[in-house]
C-alpha positions as CSV (number, residue, x, y, z in Angstrom):
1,X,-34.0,-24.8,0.1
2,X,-36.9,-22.9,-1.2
3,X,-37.3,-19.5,-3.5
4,X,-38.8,-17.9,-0.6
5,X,-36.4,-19.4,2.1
6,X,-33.1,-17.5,-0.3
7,X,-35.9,-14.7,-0.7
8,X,-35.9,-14.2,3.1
9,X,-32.2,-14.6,4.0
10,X,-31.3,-11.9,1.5
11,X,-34.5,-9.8,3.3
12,X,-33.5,-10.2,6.8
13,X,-28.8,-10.5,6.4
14,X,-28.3,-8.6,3.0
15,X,-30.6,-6.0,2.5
16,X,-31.9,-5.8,6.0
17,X,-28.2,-5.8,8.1
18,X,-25.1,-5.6,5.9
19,X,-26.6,-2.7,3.2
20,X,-28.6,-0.8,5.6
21,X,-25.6,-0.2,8.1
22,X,-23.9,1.1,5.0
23,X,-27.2,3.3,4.2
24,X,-27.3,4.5,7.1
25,X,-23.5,6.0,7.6
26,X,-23.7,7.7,4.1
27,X,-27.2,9.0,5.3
28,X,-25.5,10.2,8.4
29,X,-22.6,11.4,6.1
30,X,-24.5,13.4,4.2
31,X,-26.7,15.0,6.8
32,X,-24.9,17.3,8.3
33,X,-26.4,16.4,11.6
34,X,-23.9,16.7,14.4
35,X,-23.8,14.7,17.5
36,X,-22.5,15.6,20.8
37,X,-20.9,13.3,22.9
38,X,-19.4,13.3,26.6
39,X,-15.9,15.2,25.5
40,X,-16.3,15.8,22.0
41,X,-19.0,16.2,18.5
42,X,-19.0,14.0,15.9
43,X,-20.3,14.4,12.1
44,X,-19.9,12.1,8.8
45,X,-20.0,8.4,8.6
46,X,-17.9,6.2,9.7
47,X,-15.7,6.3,6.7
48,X,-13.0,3.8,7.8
49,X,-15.5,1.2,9.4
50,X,-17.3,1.5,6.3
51,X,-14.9,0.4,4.0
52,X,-13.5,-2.3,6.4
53,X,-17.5,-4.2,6.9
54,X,-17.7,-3.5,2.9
55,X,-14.8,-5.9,2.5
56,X,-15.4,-8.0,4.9
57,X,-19.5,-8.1,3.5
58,X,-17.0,-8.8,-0.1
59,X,-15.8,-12.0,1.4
60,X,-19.2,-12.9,3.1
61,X,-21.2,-12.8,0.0
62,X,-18.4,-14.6,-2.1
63,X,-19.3,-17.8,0.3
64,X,-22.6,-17.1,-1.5
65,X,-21.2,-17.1,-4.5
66,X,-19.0,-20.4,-4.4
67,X,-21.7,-22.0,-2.3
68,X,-19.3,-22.5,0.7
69,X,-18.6,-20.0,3.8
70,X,-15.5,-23.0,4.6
71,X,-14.2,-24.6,1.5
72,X,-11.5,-23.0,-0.2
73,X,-9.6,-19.8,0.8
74,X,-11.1,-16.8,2.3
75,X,-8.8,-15.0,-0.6
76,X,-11.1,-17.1,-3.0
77,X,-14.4,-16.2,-1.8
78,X,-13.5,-12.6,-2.0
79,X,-12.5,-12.4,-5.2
80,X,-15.4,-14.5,-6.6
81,X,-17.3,-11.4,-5.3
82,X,-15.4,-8.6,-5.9
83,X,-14.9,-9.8,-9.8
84,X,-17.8,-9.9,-10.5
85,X,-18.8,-6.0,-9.4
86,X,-18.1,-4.9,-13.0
87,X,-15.0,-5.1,-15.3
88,X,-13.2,-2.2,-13.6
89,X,-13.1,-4.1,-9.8
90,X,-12.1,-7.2,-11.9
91,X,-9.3,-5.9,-14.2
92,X,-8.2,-3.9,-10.9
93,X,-8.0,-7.2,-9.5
94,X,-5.6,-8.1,-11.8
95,X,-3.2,-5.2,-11.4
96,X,-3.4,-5.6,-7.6
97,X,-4.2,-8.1,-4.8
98,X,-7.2,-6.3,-3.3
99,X,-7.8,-8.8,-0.9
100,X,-4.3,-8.6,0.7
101,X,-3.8,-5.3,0.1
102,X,-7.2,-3.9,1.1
103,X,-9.2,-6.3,3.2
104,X,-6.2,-7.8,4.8
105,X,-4.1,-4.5,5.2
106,X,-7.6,-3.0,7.1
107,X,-8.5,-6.1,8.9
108,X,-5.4,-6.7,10.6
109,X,-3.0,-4.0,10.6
110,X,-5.4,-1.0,10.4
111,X,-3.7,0.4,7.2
112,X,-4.4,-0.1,3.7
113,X,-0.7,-1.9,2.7
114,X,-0.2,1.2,0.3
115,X,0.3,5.0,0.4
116,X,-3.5,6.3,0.3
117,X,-6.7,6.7,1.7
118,X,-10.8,6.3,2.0
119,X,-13.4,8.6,1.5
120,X,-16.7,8.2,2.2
121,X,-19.0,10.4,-0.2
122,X,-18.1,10.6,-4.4
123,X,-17.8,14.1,-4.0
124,X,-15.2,13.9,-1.6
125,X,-12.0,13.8,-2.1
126,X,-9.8,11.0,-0.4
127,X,-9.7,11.9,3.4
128,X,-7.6,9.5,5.4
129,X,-4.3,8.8,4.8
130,X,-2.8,5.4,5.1
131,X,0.6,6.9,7.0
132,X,-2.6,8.4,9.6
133,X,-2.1,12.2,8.2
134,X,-5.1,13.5,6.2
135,X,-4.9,13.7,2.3
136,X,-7.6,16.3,2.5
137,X,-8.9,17.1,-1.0
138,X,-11.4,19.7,-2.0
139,X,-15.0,18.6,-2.4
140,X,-15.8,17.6,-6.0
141,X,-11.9,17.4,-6.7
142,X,-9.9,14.3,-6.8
143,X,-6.1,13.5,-7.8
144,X,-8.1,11.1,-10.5
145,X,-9.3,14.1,-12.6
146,X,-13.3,13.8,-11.9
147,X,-15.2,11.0,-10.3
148,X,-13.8,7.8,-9.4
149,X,-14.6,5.3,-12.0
150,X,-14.8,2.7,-9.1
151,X,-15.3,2.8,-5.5
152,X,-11.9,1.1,-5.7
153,X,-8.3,2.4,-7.0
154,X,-5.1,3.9,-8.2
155,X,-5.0,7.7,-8.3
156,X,-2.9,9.9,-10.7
157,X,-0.4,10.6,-8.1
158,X,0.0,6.6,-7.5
159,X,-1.8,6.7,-4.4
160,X,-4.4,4.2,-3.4
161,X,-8.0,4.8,-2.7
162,X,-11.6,3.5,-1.3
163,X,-14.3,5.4,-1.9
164,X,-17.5,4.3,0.1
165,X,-20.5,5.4,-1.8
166,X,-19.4,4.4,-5.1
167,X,-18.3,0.8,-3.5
168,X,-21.4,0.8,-1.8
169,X,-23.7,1.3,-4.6
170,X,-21.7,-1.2,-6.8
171,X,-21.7,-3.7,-4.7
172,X,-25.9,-3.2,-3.6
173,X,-26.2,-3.9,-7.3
174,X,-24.0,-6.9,-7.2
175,X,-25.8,-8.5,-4.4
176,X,-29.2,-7.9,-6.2
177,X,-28.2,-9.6,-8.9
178,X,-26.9,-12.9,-6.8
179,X,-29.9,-12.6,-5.0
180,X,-31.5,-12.9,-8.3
181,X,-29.4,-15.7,-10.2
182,X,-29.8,-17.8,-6.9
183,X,-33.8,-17.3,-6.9
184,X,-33.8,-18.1,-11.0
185,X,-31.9,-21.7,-10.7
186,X,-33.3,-25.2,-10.5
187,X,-31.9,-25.4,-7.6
188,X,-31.9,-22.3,-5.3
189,X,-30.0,-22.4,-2.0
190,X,-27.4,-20.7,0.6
191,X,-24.5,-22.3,2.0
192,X,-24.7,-23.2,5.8
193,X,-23.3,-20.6,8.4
């Protein structure tokens, strides 16, 4: 495979799909704008659907990572990923299964398998709770004392939390630099779909 072929796939799937659906709901998030529908108006992003593709993008672009979208677990891919997204995601990893607990727990039963929620701007607090009530928050204020390290975690009062933007941005930066490490070998390629 060539530089430019890599070059393009990341163009057209990573920067031009996955990361600009995720733009575009934190845009839409932080616009204000409200949209009226047959029975009802909507505003924000879609928090929840955010975090669920952000996962799921987790897993896809750790098949880039460990050169296979088949081979090995799914669990695997994901965390080959989500490690490397800084020291926090990765010690985090360590303390708690993300994969099960957020990407599983999302992906098939709705919930995050723990008491807590997902917001989708940093200044937010965390909005939905995992039980379905609200764990409303005021803006700029969260039970982890300032901003969230992470876009991934444990708050004060033990419960957990995804926060979009800051995931997000974290993981844009992660797929730059895989983008980059793949265009930089003697050998650049992307496993087969």
């Amino acid at each position: 495979m060539s530089v430019q072929e890599v070059n393009d796939f990341f163009k057209d799937f990573v920067y031009g799909f996955i990361l600009t659906d995720i733009e575009r709901e934190i845009a839409f998030a932080k616009s204000e704008l409200e949209i009226h529908g047959d029975t009802r108006s909507y505003s924000g992003g879609g928090n929840y659907l955010c975090a669920l593709g952000l996962l799921c993008y987790t897993e896809f672009m750790g098949g880039i990572v460990t050169g296979s979208f088949s081979k090995g677990s799914c669990k695997n891919r994901f965390d080959a990923f989500f490690n490397k997204m800084g020291t926090l995601y990765k010690s985090f990893n360590r303390r708690v299964n993300v994969y099960k607990v957020f990407r599983c727990g999302m992906a098939h039963e709705y919930f995050i398998k723990k008491s807590g929620g997902i917001s989708m701007l940093k200044e937010e607090g965390v909005k939905l709770g995992v039980d379905g009530k609200p764990t409303l928050h005021s803006p700029g204020v969260s039970l982890y004392r300032g901003a969230f390290p992470c876009g991934i975690g444990i708050l004060d009062d033990g419960q957990y939390f995804f926060g979009v933007e800051q995931y997000y941005e974290d993981f844009a930066v992660t797929c730059r630099k895989v983008h980059k490490d793949i265009s930089d070998s003697s050998n650049p390629s992307i496993p087969k779909r």
